[in-house]
N, C-alpha and C positions, 0 to 999 in steps of 0.2 A: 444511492444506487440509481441510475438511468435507467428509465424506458422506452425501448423502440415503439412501441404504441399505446394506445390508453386499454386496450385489453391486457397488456403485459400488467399495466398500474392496476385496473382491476384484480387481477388474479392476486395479486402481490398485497392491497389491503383484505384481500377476501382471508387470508393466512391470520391477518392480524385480528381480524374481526372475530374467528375462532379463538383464537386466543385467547380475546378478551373473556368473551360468554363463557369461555370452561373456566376461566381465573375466575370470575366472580362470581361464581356459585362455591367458590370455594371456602369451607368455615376457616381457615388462616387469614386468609384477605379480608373476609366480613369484620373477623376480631380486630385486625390490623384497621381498619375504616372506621371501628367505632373509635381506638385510642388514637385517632387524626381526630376525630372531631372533638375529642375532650382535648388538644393539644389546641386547636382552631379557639374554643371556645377561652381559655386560660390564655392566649398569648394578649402580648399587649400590644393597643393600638397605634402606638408613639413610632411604630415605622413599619414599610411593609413586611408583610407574613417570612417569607422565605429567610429575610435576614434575622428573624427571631431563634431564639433558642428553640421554641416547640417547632417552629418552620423547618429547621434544620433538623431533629428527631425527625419530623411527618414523611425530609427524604431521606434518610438513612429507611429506615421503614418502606419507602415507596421501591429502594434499589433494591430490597430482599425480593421482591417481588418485577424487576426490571424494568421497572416502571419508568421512563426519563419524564415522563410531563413534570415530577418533583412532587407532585400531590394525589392521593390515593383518590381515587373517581370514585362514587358514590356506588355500590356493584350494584344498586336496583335499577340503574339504569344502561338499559339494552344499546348494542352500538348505533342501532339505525338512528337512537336519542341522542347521542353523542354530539357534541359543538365539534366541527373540526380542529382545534386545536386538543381535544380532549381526545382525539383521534389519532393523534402522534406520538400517545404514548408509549408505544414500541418500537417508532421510529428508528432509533439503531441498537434494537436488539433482534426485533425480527430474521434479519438475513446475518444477524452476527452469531448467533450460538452454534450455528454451522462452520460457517467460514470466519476461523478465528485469526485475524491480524495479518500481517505482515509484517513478522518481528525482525529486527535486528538487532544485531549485537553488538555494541560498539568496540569490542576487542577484537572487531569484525566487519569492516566497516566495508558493505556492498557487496555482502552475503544476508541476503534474506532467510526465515523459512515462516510458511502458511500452513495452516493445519486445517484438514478438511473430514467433516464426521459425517462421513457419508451416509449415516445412519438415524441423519437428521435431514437430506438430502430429499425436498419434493417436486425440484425442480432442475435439471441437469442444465436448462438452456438457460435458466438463470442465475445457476452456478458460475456458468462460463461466463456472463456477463458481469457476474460481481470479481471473477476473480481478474477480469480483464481492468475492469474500474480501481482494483487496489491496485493492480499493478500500473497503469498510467497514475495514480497518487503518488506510488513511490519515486517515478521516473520525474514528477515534477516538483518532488520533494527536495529531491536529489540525482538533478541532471548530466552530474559529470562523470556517473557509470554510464557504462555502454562502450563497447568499441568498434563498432557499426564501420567505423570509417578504415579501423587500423588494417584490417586487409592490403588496403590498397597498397602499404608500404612491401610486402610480403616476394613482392615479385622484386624490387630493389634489394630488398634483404639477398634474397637469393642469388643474384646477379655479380651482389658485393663480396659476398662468400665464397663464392665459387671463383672469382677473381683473385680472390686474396689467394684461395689454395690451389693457385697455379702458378703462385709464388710474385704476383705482381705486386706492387710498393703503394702504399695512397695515393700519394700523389700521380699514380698512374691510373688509378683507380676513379680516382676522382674526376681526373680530366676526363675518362670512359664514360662513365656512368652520369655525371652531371652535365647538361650541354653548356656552352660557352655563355649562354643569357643569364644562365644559374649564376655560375662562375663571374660573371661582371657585375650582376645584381651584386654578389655577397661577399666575393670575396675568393682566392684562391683557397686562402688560408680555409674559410668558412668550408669550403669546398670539401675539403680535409677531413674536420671535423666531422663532418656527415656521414663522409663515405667510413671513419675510425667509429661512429655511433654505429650505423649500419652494421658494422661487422660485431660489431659486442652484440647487435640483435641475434643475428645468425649464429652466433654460437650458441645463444639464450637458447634459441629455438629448435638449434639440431641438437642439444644437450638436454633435451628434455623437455621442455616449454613446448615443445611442438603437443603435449597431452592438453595445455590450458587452450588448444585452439578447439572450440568448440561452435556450435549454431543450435538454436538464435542466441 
């Protein structure tokens, strides 16, 4: 998530900072932190912790509690104690149990939906900016939704249509509607084609597609 200022970042770990203190007073995490350090203390030293079997239990364990650092923080110790990296362990739960995803369906492909639990909601201006951030994620996930540009055909469409039902021929059409530079560049033939595309839109369009026109 981006910040427009380092007040925005303050307010934003100050969320986290609560978080922690009421999680670790709590006797589930306490019991959970002593069975991390019998798991710490049993594992074996022949490679690092995390790839171990008990390393792997410590984060199953550390996820019930949302923890991504991967290892359960010590709860005696208060956040101001905290090492910055021991600080990010909320990192992307914080602003996530609110604003859940931007899912999509692949039976569905460039149909989103985001679910927002207003009810978990302490920041409306940060809302907007997380929801702004998934959606430029998505758009650069997957840049070839959008049809920003397709208007601009709309007025052709309309031109070619309304030609056609005055009973004019394509290649009358075509000659119309495309100027001669078109026509030399591509071809007469080409020319054709376009104005015969054109018209399959406008039907698209005045047959109902006219409802898919929508903004933004």
């Amino acid at each position: 998530m981006h910040f427009e200022t380092f007040s925005e970042f303050e307010e934003y770990h100050k969320w986290e900072k609560y978080r922690w203190e009421f999680m670790r007073r709590n006797k589930e995490y306490r019991r959970a932190y002593k069975k991390a350090l019998k798991l710490r203390a049993s594992a074996k030293k022949t490679q690092p912790y995390i790839f171990t079997d008990e390393g792997k239990k410590e984060s199953k364990l550390a996820q019930e509690f949302f923890v991504h650092y991967g290892k359960l923080i010590d709860p005696d110790k208060a956040w101001d104690d905290m090492e910055v990296l021991e600080k990010s362990i909320f990192s992307r739960v914080i602003d996530q149990r609110a604003v859940m995803g931007l899912w999509q369906n692949p039976k569905t492909p460039g149909k989103v939906r985001m679910e927002i639990d207003f009810n978990r909601i302490n920041s409306i201006d940060a809302l907007k900016r997380k929801i702004s951030d998934r959606i430029d994620q998505y758009v650069m996930q997957y840049p070839e939704y959008g049809r920003k540009e397709y208007y601009k055909n709309f007025d052709r469409f309309l031109k070619v249509g309304d030609l056609k039902e005055k009973n004019m021929t394509f290649p009358e059409i075509a000659k119309q509607v495309f100027s001669e530079s078109d026509n030399l560049k591509t071809g007469i033939e080409s020319a054709l084609k376009k104005a015969q595309n054109d018209y399959k839109q406008y039907i698209k369009y005045v047959s109902g597609g006219y409802r898919d026109i929508t903004f933004p």
